[in-house]
VOKOL-145827 format. One line per 8 residues: number of its first residue (from 1); their letters; for each residue x, y, z of C-alpha. Coordinates in nm, 2 decimals. Layout:
// VOKOL-145827
NUM = a = X/Y/Z | ...
***
This chain:
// VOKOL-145827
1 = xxxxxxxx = -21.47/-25.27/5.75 | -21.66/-25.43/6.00 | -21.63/-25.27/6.36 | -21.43/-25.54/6.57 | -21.57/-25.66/6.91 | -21.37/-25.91/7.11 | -21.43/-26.05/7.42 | -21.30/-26.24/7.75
9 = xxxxxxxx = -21.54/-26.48/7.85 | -21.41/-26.60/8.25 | -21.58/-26.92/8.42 | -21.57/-26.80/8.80 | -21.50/-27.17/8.93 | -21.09/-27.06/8.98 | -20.92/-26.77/9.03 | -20.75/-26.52/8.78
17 = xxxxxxxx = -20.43/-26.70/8.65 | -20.15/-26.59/8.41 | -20.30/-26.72/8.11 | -20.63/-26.58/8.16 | -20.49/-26.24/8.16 | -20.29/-26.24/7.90 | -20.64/-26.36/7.73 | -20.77/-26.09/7.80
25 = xxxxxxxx = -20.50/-25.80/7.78 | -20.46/-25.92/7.37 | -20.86/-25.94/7.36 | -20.84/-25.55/7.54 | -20.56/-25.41/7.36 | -20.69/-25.58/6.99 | -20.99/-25.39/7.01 | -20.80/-25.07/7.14
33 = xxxxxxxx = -20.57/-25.07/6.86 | -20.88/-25.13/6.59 | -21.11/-24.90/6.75 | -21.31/-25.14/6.85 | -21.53/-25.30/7.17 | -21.43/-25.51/7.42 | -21.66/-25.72/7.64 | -21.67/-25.85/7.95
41 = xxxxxxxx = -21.92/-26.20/7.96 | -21.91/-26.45/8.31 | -21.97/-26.78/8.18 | -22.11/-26.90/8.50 | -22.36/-27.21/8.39 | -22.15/-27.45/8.58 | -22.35/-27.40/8.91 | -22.18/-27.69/9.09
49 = xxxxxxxx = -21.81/-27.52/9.07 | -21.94/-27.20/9.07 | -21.75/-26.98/9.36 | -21.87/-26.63/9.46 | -21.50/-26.58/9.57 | -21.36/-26.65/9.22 | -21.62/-26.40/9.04 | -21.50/-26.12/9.30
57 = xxxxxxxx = -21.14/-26.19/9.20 | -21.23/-26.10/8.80 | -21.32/-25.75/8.95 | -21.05/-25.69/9.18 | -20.78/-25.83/8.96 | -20.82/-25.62/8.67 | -20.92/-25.31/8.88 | -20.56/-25.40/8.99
65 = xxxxxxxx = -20.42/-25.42/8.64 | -20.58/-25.08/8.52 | -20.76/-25.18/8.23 | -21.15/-25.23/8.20 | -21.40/-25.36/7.91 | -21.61/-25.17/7.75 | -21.97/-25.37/7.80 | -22.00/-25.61/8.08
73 = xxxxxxxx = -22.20/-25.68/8.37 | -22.08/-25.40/8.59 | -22.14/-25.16/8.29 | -22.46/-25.26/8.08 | -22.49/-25.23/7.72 | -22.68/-25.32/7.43 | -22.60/-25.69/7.46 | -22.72/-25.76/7.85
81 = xxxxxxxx = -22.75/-25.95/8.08 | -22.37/-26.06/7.97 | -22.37/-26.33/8.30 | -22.49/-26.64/8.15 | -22.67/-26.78/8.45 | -22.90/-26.47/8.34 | -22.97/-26.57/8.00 | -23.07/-26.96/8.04
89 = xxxxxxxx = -23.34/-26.95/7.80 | -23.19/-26.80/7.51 | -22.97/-27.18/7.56 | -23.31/-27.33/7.57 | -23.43/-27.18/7.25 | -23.11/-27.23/7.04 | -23.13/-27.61/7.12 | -23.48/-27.63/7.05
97 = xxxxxxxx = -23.38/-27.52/6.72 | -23.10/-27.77/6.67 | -23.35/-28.05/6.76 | -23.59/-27.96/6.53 | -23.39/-27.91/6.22 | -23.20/-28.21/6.29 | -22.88/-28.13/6.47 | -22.89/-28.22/6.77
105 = xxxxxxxx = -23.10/-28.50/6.92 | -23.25/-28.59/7.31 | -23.08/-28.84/7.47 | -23.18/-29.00/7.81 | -22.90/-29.23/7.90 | -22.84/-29.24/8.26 | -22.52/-29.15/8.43 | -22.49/-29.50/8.53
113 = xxxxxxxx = -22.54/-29.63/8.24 | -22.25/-29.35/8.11 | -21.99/-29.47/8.37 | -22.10/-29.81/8.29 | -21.99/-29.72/7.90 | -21.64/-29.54/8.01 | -21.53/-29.83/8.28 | -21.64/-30.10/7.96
121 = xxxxxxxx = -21.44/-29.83/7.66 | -21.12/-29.83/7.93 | -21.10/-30.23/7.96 | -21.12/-30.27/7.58 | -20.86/-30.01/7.50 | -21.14/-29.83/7.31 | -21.18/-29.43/7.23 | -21.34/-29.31/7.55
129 = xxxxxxxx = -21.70/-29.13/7.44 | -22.04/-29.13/7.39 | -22.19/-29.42/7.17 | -22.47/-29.26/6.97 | -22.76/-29.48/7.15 | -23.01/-29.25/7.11 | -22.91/-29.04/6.80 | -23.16/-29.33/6.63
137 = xxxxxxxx = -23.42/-29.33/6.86 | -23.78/-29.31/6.70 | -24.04/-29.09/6.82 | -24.22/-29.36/7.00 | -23.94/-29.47/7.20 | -23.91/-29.14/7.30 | -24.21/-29.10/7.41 | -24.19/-29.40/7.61
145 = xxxxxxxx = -23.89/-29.28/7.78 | -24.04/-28.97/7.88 | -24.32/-29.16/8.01 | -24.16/-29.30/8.26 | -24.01/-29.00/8.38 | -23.67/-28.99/8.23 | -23.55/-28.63/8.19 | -23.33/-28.59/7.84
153 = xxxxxxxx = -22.98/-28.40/7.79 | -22.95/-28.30/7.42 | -22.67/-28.39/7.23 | -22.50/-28.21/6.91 | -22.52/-28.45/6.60 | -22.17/-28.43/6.51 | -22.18/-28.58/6.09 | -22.05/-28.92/6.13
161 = xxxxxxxx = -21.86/-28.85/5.81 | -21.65/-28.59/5.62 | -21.46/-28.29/5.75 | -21.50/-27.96/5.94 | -21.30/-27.71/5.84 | -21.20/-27.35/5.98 | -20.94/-27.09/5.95 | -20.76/-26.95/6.20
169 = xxxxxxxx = -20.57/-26.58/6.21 | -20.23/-26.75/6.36 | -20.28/-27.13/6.26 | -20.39/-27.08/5.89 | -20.64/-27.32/5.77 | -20.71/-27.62/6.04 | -20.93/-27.90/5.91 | -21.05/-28.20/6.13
177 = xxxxxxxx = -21.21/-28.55/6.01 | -21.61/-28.55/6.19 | -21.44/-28.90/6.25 | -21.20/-28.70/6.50 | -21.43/-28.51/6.65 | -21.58/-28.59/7.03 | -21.88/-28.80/6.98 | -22.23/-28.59/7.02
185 = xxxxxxxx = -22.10/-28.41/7.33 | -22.41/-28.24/7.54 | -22.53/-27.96/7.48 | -22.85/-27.86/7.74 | -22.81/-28.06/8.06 | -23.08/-28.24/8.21 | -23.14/-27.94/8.44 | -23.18/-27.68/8.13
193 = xxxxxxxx = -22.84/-27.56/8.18 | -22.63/-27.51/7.87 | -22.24/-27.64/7.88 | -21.96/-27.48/7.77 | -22.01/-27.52/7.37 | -22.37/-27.44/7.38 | -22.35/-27.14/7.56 | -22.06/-26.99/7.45
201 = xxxxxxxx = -22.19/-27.02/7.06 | -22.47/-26.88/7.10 | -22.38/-26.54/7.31 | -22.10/-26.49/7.06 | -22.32/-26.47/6.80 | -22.58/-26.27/7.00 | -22.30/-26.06/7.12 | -22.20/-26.02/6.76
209 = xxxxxxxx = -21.85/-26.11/6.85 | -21.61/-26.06/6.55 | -21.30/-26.20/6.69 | -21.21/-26.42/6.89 | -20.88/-26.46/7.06 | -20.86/-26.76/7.33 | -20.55/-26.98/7.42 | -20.48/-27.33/7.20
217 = xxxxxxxx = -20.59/-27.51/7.45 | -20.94/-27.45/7.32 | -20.81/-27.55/7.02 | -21.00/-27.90/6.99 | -21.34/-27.73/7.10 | -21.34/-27.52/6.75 | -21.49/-27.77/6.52 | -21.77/-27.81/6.72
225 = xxxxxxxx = -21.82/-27.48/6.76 | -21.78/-27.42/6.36 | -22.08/-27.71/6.36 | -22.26/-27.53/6.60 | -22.29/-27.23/6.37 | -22.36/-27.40/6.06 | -22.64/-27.58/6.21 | -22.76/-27.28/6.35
233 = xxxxxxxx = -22.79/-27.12/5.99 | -22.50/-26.84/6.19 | -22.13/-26.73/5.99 | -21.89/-26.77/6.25 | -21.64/-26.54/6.35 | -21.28/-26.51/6.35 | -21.05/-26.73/6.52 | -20.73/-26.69/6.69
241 = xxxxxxxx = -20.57/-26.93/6.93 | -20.29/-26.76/7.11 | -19.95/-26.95/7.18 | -19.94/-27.09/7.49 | -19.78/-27.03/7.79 | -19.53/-27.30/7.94 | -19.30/-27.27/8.24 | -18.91/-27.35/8.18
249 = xxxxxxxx = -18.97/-27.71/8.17 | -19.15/-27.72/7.84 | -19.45/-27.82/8.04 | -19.77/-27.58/8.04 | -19.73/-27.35/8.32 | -19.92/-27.42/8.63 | -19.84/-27.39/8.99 | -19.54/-27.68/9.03
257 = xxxxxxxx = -19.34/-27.34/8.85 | -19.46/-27.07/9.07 | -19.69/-26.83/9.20 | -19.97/-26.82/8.87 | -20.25/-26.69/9.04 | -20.26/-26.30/8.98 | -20.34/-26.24/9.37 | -20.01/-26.40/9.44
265 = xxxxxxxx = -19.83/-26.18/9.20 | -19.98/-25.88/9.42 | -19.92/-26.02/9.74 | -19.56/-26.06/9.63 | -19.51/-25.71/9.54 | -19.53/-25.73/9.16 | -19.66/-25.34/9.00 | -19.94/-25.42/8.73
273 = xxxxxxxx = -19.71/-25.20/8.47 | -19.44/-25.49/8.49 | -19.70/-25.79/8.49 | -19.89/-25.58/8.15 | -19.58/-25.53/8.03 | -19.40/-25.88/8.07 | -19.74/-26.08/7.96 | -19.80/-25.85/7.68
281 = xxxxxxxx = -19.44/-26.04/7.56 | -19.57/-26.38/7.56 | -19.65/-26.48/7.24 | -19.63/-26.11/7.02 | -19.37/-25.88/6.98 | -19.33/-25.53/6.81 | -18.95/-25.56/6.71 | -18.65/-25.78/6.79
289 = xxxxxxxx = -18.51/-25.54/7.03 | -18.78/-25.33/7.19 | -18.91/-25.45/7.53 | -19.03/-25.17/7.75 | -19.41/-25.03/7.69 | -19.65/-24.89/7.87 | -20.03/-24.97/7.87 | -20.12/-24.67/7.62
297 = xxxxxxxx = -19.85/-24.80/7.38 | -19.96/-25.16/7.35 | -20.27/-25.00/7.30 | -20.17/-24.86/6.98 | -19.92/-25.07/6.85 | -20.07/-25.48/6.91 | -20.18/-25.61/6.57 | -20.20/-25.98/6.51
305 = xxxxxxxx = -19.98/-26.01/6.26 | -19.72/-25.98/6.52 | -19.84/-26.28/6.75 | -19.59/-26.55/6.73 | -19.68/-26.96/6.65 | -19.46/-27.09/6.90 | -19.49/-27.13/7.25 | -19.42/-26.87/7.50
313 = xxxxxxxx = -19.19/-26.95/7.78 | -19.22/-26.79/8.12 | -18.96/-26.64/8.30 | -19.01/-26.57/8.67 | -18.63/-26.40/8.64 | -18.72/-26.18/8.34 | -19.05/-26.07/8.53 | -18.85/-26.00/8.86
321 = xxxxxxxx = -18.61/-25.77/8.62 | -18.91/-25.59/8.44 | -19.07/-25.56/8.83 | -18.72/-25.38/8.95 | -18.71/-25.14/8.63 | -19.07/-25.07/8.69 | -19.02/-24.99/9.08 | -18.74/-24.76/9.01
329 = xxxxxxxx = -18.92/-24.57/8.81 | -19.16/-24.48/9.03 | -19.25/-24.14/9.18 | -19.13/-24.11/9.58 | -19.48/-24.04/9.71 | -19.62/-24.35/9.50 | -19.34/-24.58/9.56 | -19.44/-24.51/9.97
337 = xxxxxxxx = -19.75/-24.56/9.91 | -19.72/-24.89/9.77 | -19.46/-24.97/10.03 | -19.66/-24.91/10.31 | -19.96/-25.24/10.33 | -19.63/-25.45/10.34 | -19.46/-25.30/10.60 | -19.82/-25.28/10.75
345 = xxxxxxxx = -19.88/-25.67/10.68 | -19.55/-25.73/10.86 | -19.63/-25.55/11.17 | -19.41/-25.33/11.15 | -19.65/-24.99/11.10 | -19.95/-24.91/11.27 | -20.27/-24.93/11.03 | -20.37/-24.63/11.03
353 = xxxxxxxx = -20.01/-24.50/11.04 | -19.89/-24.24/11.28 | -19.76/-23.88/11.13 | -19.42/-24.00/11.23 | -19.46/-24.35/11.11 | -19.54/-24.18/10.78 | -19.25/-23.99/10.77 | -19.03/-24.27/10.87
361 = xxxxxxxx = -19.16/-24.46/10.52 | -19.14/-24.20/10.33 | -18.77/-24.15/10.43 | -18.68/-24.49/10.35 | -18.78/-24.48/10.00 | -18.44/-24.36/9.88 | -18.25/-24.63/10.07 | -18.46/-24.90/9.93
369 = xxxxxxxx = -18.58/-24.82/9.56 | -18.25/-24.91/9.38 | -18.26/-25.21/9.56 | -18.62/-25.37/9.54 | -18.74/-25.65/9.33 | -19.08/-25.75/9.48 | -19.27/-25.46/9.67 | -19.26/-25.74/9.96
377 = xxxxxxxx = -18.88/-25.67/9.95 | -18.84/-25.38/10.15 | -18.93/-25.57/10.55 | -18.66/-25.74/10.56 | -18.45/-25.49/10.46 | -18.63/-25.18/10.68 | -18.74/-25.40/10.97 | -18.43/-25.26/11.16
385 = xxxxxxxx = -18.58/-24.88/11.15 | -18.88/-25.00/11.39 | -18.80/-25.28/11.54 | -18.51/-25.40/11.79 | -18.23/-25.60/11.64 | -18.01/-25.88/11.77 | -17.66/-25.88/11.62 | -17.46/-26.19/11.64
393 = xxxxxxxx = -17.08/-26.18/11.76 | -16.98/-26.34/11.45 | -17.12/-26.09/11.25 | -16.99/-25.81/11.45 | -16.61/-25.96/11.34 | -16.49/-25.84/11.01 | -16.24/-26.15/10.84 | -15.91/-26.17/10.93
401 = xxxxxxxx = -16.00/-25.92/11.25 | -16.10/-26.05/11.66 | -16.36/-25.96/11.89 | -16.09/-25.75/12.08 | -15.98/-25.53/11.75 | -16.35/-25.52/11.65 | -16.48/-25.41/12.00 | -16.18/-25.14/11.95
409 = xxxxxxxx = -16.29/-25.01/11.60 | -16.67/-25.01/11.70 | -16.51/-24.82/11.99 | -16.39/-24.55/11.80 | -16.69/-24.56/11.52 | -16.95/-24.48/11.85 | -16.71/-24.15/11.87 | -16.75/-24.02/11.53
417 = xxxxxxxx = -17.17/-24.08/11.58 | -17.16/-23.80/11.81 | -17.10/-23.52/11.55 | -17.31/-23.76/11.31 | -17.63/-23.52/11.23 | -17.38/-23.23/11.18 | -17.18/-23.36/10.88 | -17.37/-23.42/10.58
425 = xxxxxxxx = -17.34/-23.81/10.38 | -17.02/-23.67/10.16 | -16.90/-23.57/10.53 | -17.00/-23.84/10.73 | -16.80/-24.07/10.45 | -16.47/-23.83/10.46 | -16.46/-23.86/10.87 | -16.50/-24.24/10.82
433 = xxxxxxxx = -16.24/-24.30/10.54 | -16.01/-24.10/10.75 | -16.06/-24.29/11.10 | -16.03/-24.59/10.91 | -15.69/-24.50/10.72 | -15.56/-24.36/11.10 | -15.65/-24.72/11.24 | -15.50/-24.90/10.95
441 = xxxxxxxx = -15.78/-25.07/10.86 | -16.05/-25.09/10.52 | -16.32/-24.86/10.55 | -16.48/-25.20/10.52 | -16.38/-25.35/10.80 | -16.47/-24.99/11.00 | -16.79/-25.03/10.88 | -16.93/-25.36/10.92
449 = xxxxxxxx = -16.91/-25.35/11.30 | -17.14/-25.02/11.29 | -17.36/-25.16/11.03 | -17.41/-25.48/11.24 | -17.50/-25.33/11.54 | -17.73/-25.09/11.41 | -17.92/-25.31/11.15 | -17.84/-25.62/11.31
457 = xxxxxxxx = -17.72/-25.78/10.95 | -17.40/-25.74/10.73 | -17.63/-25.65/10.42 | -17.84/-25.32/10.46 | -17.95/-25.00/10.27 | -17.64/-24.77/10.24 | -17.54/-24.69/10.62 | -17.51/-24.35/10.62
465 = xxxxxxxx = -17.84/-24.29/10.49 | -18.00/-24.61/10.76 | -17.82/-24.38/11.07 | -17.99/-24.04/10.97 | -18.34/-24.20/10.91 | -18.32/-24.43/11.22 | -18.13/-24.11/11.45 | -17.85/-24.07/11.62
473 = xxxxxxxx = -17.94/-24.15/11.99 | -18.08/-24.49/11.91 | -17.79/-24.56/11.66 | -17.56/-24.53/11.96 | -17.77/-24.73/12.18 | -17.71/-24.98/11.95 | -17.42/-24.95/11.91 | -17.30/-24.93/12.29
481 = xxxxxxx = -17.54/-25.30/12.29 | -17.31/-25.45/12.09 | -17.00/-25.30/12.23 | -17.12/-25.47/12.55 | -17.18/-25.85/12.31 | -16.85/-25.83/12.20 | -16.69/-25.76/12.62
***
């Protein structure tokens, strides 16, 4: 059997985006569970949208995510350079070839003259592409236009009849008229720059890609590619176009849905385990029922008979659940770790941290991780442990209570804090219930005063645990503040 190498092929003109990743983490986890390579290749021949930016976020993103290739350009291997701007005259070669046998032609059309076609194509209704003027060209005329200066693009010669015909892992067989197909697209550029279709043919083949597994979108690009090959005298490889990805609407996902961009996800608190594990979801599944893997068992159990035809929908809510699970699995110490940039981002912790700083976040970790969604999650609801709060008088009122018999039960709540660090949380709760049954009143209602003042909201990590952590002398300098809001 043929050793399977797969590949993910980035163009670093936009940032890392859902659907890209999930490219790439079948692509990585295919050739894991075959025993087989996976590359890395920047196609970055588009020099006018290239962006330096965009080619550091394919690092740093899957750094991130915690899986890597195999060969690439951080790595080496027996296939380099694998960034295309580095390998221009292989491009050059490949289309020399083309010309010469008869598939592909020079064409020196100007872009005037190519605006001039679209504008004339739009009035008439008409297909929009190119209209083959200088497939017949004869050797003189082409001299004479390289006479006078005229510097060619070449163009593939798609057959003006019959069909192209391919077959695809997930699709079955796909056949497509030449009729069908986009008219001689370009292949070299004027400025000896390969496009897209040029390029990308030619390092698979070099790269002695086996597989390859991209999105449907590049669905319409195949048959030229397939052309490509045969007129290159090359077999192609395999091909499989993944379902897509579409937000709730139906529509394909983009940003009108949500955060897409992978450094959003981060920024928002998302673990990589969850975003692995929700994305490896979209578009495969190992059973009806199981949904929880981690990286090492996707690794071993993806196969592509398990990818599903139909569109995948994405679920911001089913991501947020798989985020939660992930974060309450986590180990104290990590889950602290993680915690801290946020609460640093927010101001609310020195960067470096101080030793008691440190402490302070580590405490907090069990009054938050049952309750976190997003990593980002935890300042709002901690913001009270380091910084001052401002309680409102309405919020100091329990229902169906006064500012008088509020004031009265925050009162008697400030008396029981002076014992506080003495009674354990089973204690501290026993004192409470029992004040609270002596004043005739739900623990509730006992409560929400002292939680109020000392957090400055209704909703907070459990109390008793919040008093401990944040002490008892500035608890009941809180709580004296409000006593004093509510005179």
């Amino acid at each position: 059997m043929e050793a399977v190498r797969v590949r993910y092929a980035p163009s670093p003109t936009g940032f890392q985006h859902i659907g890209g990743v999930r490219t790439a983490l079948f692509n990585h986890l295919f050739a894991r569970a075959s025993h087989g390579t996976f590359i890395l290749r920047i196609e970055d021949t588009d020099r006018e949208r290239y962006q330096p930016e965009a080619l550091e976020d394919i690092y740093r993103t899957f750094a991130w995510l915690g899986f890597h290739w195999d060969e690439g350009p951080d790595r080496g291997g027996p296939c380099a350079p694998y960034q295309q701007s580095e390998r221009v005259e292989l491009y050059r070669r490949q289309a020399r070839e083309l010309v010469a046998g008869g598939h592909a032609y020079h064409c020196y059309c100007s872009p005037a003259r190519l605006e001039s076609l679209k504008e004339e194509q739009r009035k008439a209704n008409l297909p929009q592409g190119y209209d083959r003027r200088c497939r017949g060209l004869s050797t003189a005329e082409r001299g004479k236009l390289e006479a006078e200066g005229l510097r060619p693009v070449v163009r593939l010669a798609v057959p003006l009849e019959g069909a192209t015909v391919f077959e695809d892992r997930l699709l079955g067989r796909i056949q497509t008229a030449n009729r069908d197909i986009s008219p001689d697209p370009v292949l070299l550029k004027s400025d000896g720059f390969p496009t897209y279709h040029l390029a990308n043919v030619v390092d698979d083949h070099l790269m002695e890609i086996t597989h390859i597994l991209r999105a449907q979108e590049w669905l319409p690009s195949t048959p030229l590619h397939v052309l490509l090959y045969s007129g290159l005298g090359w077999t192609p490889p395999a091909y499989c176009h993944l379902p897509m990805v579409l937000g709730q609407d139906g529509q394909k996902l983009s940003k009108r849905h949500g955060a897409t961009r992978m450094s959003e996800f981060r920024e928002k608190g998302y673990l990589p385990e969850a975003i692995l594990n929700y994305i490896a979801l979209l578009g495969w599944s190992y059973d009806a029922t199981t949904e929880l893997f981690s990286l090492a068992e996707l690794e071993r159990l993806f196969s592509l008979e398990r990818l599903n035809k139909a569109p995948a929908v994405f679920d911001y809510k089913k991501l947020d659940w798989f985020n939660g699970l992930y974060i309450r699995k986590l180990a104290p110490e990590r889950l602290a770790a993680l915690l801290l940039p946020f609460l640093q981002g927010a101001g609310l912790v020195a960067d470096p941290p101080s030793a008691a700083e440190e402490q302070r976040v580590r405490g907090l970790v069990p009054l938050v991780q049952e309750r976190l969604v997003l990593l980002a999650d935890v300042v709002p609801l901690v913001r009270f442990l380091f910084r001052e709060v401002s309680p409102s008088v309405e919020d100091l009122v329990p229902k169906k209570l006064d500012r008088v018999r509020a004031a009265e039960l925050l009162a008697q709540a400030a008396g029981l804090l002076e014992g506080f660090a003495s009674r354990d949380e089973q204690g501290n709760e026993a004192v409470f219930r029992g004040l609270a049954e002596k004043l005739g009143v739900k623990l509730g209602d006992l409560l929400q005063p002292v939680r109020v003042a000392v957090t400055g909201s209704r909703a907070s990590p459990p109390l008793f645990a919040s008093l401990a952590l944040l002490g008892v002398e500035e608890s009941l300098r809180r709580v004296h503040r409000a006593l004093g809001l509510l005179s």
